[in-house]
N, C-alpha and C positions, 0 to 999 in steps of 0.2 A: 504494500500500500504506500501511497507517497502520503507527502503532509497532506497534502490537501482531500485525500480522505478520511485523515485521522481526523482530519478539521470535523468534516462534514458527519462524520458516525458520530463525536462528540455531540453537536449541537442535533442530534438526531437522538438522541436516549435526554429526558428530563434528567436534570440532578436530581440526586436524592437526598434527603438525609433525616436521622433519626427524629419525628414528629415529638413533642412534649409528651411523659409516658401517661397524664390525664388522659388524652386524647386515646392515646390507645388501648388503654384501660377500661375506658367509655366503651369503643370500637366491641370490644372483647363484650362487654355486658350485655352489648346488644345483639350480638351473634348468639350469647347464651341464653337471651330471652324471646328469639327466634327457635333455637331448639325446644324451649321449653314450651312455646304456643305449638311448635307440633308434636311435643308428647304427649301435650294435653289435646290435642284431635286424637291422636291415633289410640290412646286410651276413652276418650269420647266417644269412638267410632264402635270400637270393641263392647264396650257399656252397651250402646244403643241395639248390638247386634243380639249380647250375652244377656243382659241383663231386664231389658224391658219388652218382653213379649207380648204384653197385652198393648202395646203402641197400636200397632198396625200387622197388618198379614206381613209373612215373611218377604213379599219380593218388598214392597215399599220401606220397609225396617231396612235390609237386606241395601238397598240403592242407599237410605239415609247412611248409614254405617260405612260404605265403599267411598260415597263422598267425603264424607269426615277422615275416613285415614287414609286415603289419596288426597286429600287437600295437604294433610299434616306430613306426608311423605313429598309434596312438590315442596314445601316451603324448609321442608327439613334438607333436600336437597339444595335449596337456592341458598341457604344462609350462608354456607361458605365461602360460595364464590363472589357473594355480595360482601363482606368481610374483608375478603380478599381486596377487592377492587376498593371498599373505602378504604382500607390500609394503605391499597399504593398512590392514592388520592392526597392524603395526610403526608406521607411519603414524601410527593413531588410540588407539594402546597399548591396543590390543584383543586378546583373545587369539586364539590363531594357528588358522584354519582347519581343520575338518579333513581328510584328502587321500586321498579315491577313488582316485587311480591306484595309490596304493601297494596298494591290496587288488584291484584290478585285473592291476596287474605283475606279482604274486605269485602270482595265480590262473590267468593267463598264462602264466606261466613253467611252474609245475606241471604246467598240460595240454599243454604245450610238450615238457615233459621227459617225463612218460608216454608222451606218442604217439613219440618218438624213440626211449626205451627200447622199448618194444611193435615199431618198425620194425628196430632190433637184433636184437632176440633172435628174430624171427620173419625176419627177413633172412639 
């Protein structure tokens, strides 16, 4: 390589450097309270499957419980790589990603909660 691509590879990777460790402390609490909202689906899910039978007949039980620990398995999936990507944000003092799962979670939850109210009140 001559200089002038060492130039150019330089000014082509951000600098990095060690963020303030609040920040990534934060970072870290909020990756652990993303796992934690999806243990509590995919234990929600198992509940609603194992535990309350007189809900509804088995397929609409059965559907309510599959979305509950597939929602809580997409977000259990996403938290790291969301994690990951505001770590190297803080990192390069770049501003912070912005994060699909929350509008995911949310959209989630809502048809979550629909379809459970709907299995109530028609139960």
């Amino acid at each position: 390589m001559t200089g002038r691509d060492d130039d150019a590879a330089e000014r082509a990777q951000p600098e990095e450097s060690e963020p303030d460790y609040r920040f990534t402390l934060a970072n870290e609490r909020t990756f652990l309270a993303w796992i934690r909202t999806s243990l509590g689906l995919v234990a929600g899910g198992v509940a609603v499957h194992q535990l309350v039978p007189g809900l509804a007949a088995a397929g609409p039980r059965t559907l309510l419980a599959t979305l509950t620990i597939g929602l809580g398995a997409l977000l259990a999936a996403a938290s790291y790589p969301r994690w990951h990507r505001v770590q190297q944000a803080l990192r390069r003092n770049q501003p912070l990603p912005r994060s699909w799962p929350l509008a995911v979670l949310a959209g989630g939850v809502l048809l979550i909660t629909v379809l459970a109210g709907v299995l109530v009140v028609t139960g």
